[in-house]
ROTIKOL-960174 format. One record per residue (C-alpha): residue in three letters; x, y, z. Coordinates in steps of 0.001 Angstrom, whole numbers, padded with zeros to 6 digits. Layout:
REM residues N
<site><kepa>Ala</kepa><xx>X</xx><yy>Y</yy><zz>Z</zz></site>
...
REM end
This chain:
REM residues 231
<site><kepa>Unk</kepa><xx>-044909</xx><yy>-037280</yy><zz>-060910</zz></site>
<site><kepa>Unk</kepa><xx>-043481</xx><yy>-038565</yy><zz>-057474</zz></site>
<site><kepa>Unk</kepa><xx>-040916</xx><yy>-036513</yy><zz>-055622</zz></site>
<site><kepa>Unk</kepa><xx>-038154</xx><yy>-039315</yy><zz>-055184</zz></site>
<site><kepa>Unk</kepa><xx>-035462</xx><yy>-037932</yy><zz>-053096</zz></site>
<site><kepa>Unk</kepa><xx>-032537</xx><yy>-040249</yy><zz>-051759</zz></site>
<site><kepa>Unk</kepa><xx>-031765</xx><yy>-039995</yy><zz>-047937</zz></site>
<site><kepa>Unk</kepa><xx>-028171</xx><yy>-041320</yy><zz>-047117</zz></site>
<site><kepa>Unk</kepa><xx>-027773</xx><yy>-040897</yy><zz>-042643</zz></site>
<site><kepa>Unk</kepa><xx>-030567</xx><yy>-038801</yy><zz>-042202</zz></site>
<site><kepa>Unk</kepa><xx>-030100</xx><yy>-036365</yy><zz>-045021</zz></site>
<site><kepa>Unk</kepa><xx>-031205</xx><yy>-035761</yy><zz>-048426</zz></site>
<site><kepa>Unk</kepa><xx>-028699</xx><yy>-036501</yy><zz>-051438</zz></site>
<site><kepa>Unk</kepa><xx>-028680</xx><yy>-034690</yy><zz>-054632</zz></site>
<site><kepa>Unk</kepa><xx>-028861</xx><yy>-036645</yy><zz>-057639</zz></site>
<site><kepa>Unk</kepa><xx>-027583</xx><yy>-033591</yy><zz>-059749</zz></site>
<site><kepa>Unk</kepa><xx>-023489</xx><yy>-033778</yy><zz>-059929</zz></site>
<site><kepa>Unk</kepa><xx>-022053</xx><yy>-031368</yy><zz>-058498</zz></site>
<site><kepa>Unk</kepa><xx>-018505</xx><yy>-030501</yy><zz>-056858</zz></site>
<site><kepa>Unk</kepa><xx>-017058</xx><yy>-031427</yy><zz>-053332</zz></site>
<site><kepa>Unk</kepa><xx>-017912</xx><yy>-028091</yy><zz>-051879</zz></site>
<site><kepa>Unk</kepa><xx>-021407</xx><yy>-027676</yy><zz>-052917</zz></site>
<site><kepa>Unk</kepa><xx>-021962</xx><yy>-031832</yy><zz>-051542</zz></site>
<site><kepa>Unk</kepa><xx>-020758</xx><yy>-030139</yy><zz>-047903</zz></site>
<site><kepa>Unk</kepa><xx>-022584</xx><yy>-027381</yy><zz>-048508</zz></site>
<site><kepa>Unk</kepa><xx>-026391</xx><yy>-029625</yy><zz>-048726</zz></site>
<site><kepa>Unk</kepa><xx>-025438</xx><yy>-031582</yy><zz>-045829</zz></site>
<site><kepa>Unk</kepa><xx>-026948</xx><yy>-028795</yy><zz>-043566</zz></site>
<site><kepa>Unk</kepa><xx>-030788</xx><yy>-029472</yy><zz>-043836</zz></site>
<site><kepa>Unk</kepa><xx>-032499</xx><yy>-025875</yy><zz>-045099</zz></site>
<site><kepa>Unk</kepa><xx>-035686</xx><yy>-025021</yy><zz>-046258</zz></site>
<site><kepa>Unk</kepa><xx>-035851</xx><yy>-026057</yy><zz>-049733</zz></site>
<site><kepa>Unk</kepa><xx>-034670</xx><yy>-030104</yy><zz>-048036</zz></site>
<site><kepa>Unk</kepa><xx>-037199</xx><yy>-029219</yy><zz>-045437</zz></site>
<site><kepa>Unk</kepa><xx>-040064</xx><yy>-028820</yy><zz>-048105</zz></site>
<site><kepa>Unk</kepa><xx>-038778</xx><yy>-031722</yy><zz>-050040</zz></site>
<site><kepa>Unk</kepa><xx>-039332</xx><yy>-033886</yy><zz>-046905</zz></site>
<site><kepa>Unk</kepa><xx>-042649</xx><yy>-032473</yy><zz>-046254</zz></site>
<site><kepa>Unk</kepa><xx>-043647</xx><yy>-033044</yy><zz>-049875</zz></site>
<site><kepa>Unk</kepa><xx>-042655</xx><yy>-036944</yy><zz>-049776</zz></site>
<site><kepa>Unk</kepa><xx>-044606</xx><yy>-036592</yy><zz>-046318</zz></site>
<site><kepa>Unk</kepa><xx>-047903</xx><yy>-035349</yy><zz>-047948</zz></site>
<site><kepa>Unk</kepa><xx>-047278</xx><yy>-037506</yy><zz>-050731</zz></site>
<site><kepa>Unk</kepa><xx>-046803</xx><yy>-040942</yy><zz>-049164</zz></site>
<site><kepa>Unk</kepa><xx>-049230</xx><yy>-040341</yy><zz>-046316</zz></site>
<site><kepa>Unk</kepa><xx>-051895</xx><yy>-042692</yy><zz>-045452</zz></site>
<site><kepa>Unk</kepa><xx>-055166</xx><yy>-041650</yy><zz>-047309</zz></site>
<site><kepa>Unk</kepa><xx>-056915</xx><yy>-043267</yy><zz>-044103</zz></site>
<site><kepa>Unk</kepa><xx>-055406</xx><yy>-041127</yy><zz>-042207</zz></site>
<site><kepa>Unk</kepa><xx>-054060</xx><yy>-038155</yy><zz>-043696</zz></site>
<site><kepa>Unk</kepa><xx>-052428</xx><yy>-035829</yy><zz>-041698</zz></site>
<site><kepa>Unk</kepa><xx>-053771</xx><yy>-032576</yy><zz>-040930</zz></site>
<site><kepa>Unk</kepa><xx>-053271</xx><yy>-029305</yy><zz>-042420</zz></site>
<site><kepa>Unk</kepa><xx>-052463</xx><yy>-027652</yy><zz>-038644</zz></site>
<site><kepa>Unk</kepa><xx>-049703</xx><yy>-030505</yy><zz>-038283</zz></site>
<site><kepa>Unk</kepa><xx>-047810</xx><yy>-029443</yy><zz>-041434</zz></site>
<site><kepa>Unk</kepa><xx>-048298</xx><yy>-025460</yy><zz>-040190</zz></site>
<site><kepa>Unk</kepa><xx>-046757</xx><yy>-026604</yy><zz>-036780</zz></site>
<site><kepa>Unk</kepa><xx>-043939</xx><yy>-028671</yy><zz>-038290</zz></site>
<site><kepa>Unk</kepa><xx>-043058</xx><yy>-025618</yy><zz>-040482</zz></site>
<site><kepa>Unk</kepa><xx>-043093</xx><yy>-023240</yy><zz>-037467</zz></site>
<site><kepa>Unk</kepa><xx>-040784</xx><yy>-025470</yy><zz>-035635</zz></site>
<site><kepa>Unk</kepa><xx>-038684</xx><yy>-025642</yy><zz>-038457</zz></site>
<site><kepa>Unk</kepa><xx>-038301</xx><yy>-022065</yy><zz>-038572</zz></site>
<site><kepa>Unk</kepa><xx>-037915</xx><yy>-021294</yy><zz>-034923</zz></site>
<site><kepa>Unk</kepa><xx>-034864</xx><yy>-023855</yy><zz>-034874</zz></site>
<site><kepa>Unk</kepa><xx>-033573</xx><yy>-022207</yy><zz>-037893</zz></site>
<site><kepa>Unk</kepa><xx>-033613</xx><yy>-018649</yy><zz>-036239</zz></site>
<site><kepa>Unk</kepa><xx>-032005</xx><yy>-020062</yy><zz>-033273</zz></site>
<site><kepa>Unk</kepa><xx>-029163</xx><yy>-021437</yy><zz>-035242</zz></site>
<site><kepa>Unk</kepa><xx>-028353</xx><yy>-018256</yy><zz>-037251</zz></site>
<site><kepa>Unk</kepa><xx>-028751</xx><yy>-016513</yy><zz>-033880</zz></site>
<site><kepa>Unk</kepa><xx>-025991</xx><yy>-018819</yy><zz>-032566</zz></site>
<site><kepa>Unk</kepa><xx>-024024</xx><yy>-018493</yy><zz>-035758</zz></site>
<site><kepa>Unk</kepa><xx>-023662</xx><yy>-014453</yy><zz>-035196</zz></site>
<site><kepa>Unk</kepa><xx>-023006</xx><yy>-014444</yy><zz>-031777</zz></site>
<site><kepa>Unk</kepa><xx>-020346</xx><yy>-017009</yy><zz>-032349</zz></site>
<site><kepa>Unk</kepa><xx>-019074</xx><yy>-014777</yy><zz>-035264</zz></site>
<site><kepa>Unk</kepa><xx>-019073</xx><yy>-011287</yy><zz>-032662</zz></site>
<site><kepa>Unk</kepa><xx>-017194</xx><yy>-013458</yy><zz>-030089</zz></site>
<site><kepa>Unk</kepa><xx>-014721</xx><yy>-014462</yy><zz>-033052</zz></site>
<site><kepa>Unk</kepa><xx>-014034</xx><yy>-011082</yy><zz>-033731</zz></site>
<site><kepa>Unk</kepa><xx>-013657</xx><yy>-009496</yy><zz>-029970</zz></site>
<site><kepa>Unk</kepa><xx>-010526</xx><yy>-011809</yy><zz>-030318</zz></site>
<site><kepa>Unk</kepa><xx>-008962</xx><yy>-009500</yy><zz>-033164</zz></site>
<site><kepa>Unk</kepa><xx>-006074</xx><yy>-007928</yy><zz>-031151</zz></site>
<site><kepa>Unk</kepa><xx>-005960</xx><yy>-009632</yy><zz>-028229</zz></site>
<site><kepa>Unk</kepa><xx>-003245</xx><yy>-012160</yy><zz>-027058</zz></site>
<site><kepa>Unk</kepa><xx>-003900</xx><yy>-016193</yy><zz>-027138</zz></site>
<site><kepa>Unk</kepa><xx>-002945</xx><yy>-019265</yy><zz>-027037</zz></site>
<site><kepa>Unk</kepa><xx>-003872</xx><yy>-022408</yy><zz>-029409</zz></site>
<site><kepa>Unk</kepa><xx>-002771</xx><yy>-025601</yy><zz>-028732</zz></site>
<site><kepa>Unk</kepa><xx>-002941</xx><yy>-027975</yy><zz>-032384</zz></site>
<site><kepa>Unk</kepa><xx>-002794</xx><yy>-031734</yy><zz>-031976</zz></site>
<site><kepa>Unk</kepa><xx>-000429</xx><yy>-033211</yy><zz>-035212</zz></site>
<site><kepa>Unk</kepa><xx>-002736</xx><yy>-035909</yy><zz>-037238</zz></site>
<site><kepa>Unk</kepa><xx>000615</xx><yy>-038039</yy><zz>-038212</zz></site>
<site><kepa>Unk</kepa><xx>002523</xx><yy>-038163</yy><zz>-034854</zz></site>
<site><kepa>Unk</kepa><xx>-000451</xx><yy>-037073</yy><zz>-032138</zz></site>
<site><kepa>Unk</kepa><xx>002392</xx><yy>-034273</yy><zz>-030617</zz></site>
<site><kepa>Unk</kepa><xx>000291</xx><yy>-030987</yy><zz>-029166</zz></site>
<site><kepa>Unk</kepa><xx>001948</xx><yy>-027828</yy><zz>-029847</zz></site>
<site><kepa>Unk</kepa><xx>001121</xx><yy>-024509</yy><zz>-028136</zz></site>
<site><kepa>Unk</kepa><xx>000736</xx><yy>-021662</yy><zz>-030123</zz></site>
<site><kepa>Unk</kepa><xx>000632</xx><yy>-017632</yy><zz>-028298</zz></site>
<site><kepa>Unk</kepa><xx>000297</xx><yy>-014482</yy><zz>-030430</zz></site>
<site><kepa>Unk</kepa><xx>-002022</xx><yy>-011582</yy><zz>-031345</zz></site>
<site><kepa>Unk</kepa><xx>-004927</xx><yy>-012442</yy><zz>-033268</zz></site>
<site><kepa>Unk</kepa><xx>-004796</xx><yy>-010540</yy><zz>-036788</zz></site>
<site><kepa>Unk</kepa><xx>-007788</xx><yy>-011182</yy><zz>-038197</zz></site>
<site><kepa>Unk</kepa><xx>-010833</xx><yy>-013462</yy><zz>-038534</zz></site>
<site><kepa>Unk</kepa><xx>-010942</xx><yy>-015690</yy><zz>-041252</zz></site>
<site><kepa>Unk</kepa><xx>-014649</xx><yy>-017984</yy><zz>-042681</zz></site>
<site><kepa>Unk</kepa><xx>-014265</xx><yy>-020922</yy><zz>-044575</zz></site>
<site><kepa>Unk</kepa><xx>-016812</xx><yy>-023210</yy><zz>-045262</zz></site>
<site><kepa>Unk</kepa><xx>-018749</xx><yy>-022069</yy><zz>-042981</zz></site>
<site><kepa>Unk</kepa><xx>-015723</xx><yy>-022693</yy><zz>-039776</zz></site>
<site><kepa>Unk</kepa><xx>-013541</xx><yy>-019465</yy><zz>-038071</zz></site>
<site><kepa>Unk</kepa><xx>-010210</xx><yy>-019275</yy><zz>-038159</zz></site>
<site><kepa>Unk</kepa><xx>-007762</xx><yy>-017165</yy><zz>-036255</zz></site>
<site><kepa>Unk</kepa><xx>-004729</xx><yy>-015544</yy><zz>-037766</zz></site>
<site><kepa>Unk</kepa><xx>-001840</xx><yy>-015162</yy><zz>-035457</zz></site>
<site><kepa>Unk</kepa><xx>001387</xx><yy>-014717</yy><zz>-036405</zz></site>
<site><kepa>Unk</kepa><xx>000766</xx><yy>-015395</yy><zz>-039940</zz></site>
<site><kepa>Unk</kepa><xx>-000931</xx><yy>-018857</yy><zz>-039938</zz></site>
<site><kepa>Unk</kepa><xx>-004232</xx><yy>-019591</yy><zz>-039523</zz></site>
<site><kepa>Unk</kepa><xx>-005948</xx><yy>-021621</yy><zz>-036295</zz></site>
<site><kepa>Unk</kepa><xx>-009536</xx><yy>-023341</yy><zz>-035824</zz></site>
<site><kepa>Unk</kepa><xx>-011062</xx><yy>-021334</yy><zz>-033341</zz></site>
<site><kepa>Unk</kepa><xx>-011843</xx><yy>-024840</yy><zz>-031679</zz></site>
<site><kepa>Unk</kepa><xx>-008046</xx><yy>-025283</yy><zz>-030974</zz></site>
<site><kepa>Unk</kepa><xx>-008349</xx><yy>-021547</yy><zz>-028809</zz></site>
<site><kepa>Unk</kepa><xx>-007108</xx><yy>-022413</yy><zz>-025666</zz></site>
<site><kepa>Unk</kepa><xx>-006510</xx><yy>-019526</yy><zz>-023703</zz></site>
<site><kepa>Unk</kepa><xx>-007511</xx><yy>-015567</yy><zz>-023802</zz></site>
<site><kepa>Unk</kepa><xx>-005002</xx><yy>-013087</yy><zz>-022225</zz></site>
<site><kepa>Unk</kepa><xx>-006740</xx><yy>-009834</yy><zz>-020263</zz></site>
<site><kepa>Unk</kepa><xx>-005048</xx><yy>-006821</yy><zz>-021591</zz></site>
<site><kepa>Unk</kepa><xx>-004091</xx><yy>-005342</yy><zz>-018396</zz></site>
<site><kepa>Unk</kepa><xx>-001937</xx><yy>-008537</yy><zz>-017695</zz></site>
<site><kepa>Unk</kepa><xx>-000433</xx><yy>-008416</yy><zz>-020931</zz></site>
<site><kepa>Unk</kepa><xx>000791</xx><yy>-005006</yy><zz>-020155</zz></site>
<site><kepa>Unk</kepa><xx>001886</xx><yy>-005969</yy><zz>-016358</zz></site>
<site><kepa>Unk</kepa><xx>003788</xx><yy>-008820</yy><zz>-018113</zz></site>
<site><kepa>Unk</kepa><xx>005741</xx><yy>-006786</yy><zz>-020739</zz></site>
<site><kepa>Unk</kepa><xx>006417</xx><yy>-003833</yy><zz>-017930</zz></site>
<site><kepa>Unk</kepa><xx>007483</xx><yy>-006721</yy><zz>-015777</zz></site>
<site><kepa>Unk</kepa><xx>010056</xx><yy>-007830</yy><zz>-018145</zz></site>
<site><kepa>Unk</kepa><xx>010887</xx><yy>-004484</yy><zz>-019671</zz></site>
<site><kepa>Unk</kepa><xx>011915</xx><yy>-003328</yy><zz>-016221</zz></site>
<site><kepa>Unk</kepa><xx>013868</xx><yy>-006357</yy><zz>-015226</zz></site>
<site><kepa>Unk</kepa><xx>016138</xx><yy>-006009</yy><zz>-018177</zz></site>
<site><kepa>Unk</kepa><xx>016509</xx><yy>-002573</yy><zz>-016915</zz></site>
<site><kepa>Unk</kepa><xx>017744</xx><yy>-003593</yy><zz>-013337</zz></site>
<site><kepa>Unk</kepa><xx>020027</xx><yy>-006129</yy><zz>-015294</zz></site>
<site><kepa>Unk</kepa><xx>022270</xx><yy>-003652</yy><zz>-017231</zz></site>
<site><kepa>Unk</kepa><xx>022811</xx><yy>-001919</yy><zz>-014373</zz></site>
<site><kepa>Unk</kepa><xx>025861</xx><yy>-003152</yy><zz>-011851</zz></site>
<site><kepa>Unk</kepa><xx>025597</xx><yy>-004997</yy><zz>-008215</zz></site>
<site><kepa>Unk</kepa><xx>024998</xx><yy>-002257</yy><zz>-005196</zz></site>
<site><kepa>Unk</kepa><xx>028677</xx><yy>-003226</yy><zz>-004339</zz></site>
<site><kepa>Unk</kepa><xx>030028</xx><yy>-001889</yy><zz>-008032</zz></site>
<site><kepa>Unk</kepa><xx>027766</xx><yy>001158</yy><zz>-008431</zz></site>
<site><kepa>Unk</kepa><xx>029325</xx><yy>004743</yy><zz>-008539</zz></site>
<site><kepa>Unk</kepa><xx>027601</xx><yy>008075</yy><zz>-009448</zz></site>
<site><kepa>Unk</kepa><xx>028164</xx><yy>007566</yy><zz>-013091</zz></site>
<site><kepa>Unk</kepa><xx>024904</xx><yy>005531</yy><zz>-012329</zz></site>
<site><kepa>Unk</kepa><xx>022824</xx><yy>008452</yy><zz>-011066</zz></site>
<site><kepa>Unk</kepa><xx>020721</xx><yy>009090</yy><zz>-013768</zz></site>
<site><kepa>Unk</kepa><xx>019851</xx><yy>005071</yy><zz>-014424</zz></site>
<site><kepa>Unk</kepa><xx>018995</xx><yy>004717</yy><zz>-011218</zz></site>
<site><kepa>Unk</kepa><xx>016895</xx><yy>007958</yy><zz>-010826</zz></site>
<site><kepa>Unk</kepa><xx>014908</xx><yy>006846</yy><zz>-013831</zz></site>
<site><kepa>Unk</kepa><xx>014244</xx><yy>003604</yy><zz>-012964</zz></site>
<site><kepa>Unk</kepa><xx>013360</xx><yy>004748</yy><zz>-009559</zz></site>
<site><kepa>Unk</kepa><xx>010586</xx><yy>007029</yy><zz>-011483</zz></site>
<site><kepa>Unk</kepa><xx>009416</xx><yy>004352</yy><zz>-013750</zz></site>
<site><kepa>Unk</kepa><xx>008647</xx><yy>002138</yy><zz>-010502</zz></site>
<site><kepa>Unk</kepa><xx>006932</xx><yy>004493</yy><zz>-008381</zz></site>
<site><kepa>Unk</kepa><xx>004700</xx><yy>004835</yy><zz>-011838</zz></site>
<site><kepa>Unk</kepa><xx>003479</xx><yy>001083</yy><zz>-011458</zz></site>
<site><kepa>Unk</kepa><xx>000345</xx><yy>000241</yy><zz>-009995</zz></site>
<site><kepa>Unk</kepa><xx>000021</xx><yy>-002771</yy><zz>-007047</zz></site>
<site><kepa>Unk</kepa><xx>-001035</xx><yy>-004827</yy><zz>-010165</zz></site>
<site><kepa>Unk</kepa><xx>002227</xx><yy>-003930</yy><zz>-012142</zz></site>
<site><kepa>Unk</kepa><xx>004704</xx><yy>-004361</yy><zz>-009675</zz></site>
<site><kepa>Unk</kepa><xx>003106</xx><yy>-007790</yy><zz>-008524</zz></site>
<site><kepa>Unk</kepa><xx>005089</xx><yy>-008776</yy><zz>-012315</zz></site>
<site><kepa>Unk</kepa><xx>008630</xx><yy>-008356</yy><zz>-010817</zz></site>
<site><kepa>Unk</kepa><xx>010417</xx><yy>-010827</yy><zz>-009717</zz></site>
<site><kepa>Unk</kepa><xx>011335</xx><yy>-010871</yy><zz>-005902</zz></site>
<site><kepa>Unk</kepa><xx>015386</xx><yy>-011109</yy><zz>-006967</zz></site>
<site><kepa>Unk</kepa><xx>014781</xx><yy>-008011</yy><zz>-009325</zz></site>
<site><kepa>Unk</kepa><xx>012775</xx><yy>-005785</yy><zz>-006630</zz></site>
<site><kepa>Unk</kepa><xx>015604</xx><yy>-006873</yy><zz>-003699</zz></site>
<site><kepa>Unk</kepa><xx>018692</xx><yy>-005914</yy><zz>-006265</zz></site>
<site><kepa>Unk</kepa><xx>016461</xx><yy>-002325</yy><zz>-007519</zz></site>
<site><kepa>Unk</kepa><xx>016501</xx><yy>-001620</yy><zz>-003448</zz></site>
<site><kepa>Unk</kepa><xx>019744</xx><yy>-002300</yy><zz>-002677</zz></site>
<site><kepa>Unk</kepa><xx>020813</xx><yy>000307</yy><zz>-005805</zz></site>
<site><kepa>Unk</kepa><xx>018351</xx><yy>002683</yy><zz>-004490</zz></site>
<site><kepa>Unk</kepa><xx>019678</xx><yy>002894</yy><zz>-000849</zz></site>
<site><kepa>Unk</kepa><xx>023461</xx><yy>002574</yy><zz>-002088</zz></site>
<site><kepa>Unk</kepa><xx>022566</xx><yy>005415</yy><zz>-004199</zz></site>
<site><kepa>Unk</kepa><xx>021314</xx><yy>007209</yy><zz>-001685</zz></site>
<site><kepa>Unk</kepa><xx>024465</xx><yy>006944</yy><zz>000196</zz></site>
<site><kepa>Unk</kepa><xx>026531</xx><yy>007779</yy><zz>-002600</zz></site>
<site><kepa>Unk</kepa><xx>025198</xx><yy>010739</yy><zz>-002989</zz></site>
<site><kepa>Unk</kepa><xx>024895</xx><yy>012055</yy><zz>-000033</zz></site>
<site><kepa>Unk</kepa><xx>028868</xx><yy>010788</yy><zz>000795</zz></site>
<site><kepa>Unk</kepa><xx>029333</xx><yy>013489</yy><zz>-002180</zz></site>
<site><kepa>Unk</kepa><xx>027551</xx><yy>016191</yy><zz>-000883</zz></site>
<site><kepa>Unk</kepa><xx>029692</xx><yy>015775</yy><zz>002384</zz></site>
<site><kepa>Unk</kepa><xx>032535</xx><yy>016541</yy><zz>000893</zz></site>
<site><kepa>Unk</kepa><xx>032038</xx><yy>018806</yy><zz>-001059</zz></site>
<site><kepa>Unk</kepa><xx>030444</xx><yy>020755</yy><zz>001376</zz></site>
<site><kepa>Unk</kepa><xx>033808</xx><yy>020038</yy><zz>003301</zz></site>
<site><kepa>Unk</kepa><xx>035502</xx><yy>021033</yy><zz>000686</zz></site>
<site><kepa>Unk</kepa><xx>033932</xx><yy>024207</yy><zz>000125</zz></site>
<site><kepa>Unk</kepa><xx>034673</xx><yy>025295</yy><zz>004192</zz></site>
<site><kepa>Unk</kepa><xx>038357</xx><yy>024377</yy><zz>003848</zz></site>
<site><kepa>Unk</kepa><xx>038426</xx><yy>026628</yy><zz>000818</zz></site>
<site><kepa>Unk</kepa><xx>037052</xx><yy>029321</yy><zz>002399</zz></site>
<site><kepa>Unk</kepa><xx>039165</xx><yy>028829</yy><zz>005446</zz></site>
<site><kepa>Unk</kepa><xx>042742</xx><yy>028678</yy><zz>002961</zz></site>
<site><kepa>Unk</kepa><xx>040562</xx><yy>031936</yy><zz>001980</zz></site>
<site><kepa>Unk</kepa><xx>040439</xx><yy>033749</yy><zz>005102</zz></site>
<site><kepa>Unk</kepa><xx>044259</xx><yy>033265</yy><zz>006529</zz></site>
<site><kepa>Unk</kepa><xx>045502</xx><yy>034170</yy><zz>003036</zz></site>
<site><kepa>Unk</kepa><xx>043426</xx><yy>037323</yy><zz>003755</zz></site>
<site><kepa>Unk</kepa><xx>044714</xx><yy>038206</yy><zz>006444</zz></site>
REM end
């Protein structure tokens, strides 16, 4: 009996019914379409000319070399998918009804395969990997969020003109913090921030130092009042 097989753009259509999914599932040509093809090939060749046994052997071998390529591509595709588990991104989606692009940033939570295409989970809806548009390095990440962490800081705290020594231990801390930062880190702070932190620094500097004045004047007039009641 003939092996009949319709071929709709290229590619082999079942004539068994079957559902949506498993008709996307065929359109990728494997090795049971592949030996179908060859088949009809053998079949419907020219008796004149028949094609040679070494020319079927080659066209197999091809066939499987492109086939190991693919799945090779597949799993490196599916390691680079999930290196992005944890890291911070950016997707930008383009809307189907009005054509708006929206920008997306968040940790990745997981990797997600359907029908054979990766998604990315981040912050609890799911993203073609095709619509990844940006990877953030961890170490800027971190410079970022120490950037803004200690800006906020510097905010609470009152203009150099305002500060007393109620503000000692703030400013000591913050002072620590800083001199913790690499170059990297403190490239993150704004230049408005880092001028204000310096100016509390310096006026703190004064302040207490002012206070140690007097209270080492204190302490000599006490022990003068000391003395002459003495004697």
């Amino acid at each position: 009996m003939a092996l009949v097989q319709a071929v709709e753009d290229g590619k082999i259509v079942s004539n068994t019914s079957s559902s949506e999914d498993t008709k996307a599932s065929n359109n990728d040509l494997g090795y049971d379409q592949f030996l179908q093809l060859l088949c009809a090939e053998m079949q419907y060749q020219d008796p004149l000319e028949p094609t040679s046994n070494t020319e079927y052997v080659a066209q197999l071998a091809t066939f499987s070399q492109m086939e190991a390529m693919l799945n090779m591509q597949n799993s490196i595709e599916s390691s680079n998918a999930n290196a992005l588990v944890g890291k911070y991104v950016i997707v930008k989606t383009t809307s189907t009804s009005t054509g708006e692009t929206t920008a997306v940033a968040g940790f990745v939570d997981y990797v997600q395969y359907e029908n054979g295409k990766q998604y990315l989970s981040i912050n609890g809806s799911l993203y073609s990997i095709d619509d990844l548009y940006e990877v953030a390095d961890t170490e800027y990440m971190e410079a970022v969020a120490l950037g803004e962490a200690f800006t906020a800081s510097v905010a609470k705290l009152p203009d150099a003109d305002k500060l007393t020594l109620a503000w000692k231990e703030d400013v000591e801390n913050l002072s620590t913090v800083y001199d913790s930062f690499s170059s990297y880190q403190k490239s993150y702070i704004s230049k408005d921030t880092l001028t204000k932190f310096q100016e509390l620094v310096a006026t703190m500097k004064e302040l207490v130092a002012n206070s140690s004045e007097n209270t080492e004047e204190t302490d000599e007039s006490t022990d003068t009042d000391d003395t002459m009641t003495t004697e």
